[in-house]
N, C-alpha and C positions, 0 to 999 in steps of 0.2 A: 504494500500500500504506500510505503514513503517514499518507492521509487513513480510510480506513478501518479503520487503527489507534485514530486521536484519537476516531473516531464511536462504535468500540464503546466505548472507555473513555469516552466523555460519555455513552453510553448508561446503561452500569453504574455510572456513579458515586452517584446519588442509590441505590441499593439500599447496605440494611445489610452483606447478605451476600449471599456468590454464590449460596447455596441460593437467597432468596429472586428475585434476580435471574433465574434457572433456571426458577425458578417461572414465571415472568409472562412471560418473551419465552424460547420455544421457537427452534429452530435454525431451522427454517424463515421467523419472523417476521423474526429478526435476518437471515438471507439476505436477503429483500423489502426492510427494512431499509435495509441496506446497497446494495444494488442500485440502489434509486432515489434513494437520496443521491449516491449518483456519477452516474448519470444525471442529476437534476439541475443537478450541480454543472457538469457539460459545457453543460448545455442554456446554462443563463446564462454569456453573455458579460461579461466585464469590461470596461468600457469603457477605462480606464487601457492594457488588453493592445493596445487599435488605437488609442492616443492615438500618435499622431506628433511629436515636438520639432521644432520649425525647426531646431535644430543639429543635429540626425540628417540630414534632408533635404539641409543644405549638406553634411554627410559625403560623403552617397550621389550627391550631384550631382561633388562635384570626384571621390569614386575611378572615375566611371564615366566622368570626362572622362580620367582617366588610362591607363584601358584603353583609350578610344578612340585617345587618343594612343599608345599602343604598338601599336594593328591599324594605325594610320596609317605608324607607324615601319616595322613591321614590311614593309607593303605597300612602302613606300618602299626600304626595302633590297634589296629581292626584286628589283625594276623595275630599282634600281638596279647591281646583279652583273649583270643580261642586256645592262646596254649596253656598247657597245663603248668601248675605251680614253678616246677624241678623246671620246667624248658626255658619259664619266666625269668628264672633267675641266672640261668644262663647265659642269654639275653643281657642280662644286667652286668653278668659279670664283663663280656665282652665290651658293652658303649661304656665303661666304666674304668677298664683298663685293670682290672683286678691281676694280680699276679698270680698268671697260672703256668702250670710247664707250656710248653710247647705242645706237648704229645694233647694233653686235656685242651686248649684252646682250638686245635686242631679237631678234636673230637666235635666239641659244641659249634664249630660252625661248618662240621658234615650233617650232625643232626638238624639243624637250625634253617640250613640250604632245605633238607627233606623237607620239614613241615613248612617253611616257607612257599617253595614251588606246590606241595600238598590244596595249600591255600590261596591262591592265587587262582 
């Protein structure tokens, strides 16, 4: 609407007066007018409107790395409530860092791989 406001007022501005204005562009003209000025104005693209910033694209890169890390969370917790107590703790000990031999952390994350892939 505000662009079709400024067209008619730059339309009428060079008339003296509205009579004469009236005169020369009929309602119908000014419709046709008006019409294809906005059609126009849609047809052309602004290139600026699909110009992309590198620092927009980093934006969009880390927020969409942070959803994935929340469906990962999310899938993570899920798997995690369905295992049993001993598996839980497991688990714990592993993000945890707990000091276990080698042999045992090796154990708990071939069992952990099982019910992981089990539950997915």
């Amino acid at each position: 609407m505000q662009e079709l406001r400024l067209l008619f007022f730059l339309k009428a501005k060079p008339y003296e007066s509205r009579g004469l204005f009236e005169a020369e562009c009929n309602v119908s003209y000014l419709y046709r007018f008006l019409l294809w000025s906005i059609i126009d104005k849609k047809r052309k693209k602004d290139p600026k409107e699909n110009e992309i910033n590198d620092e927009e694209v980093l934006y969009l890169q880390k927020t969409e790395a942070n959803y994935s890390e929340v469906d990962f969370l999310d899938e993570f917790l899920a798997t995690y409530n369905q295992l049993q107590e001993k598996d839980q703790k497991k688990v714990l000990a592993l993000l945890e860092n707990v000091d276990l031999s080698r042999q045992n952390r090796h154990r708990y994350r071939m069992r952990l791989r099982e019910l992981f892939k089990k539950n997915r």
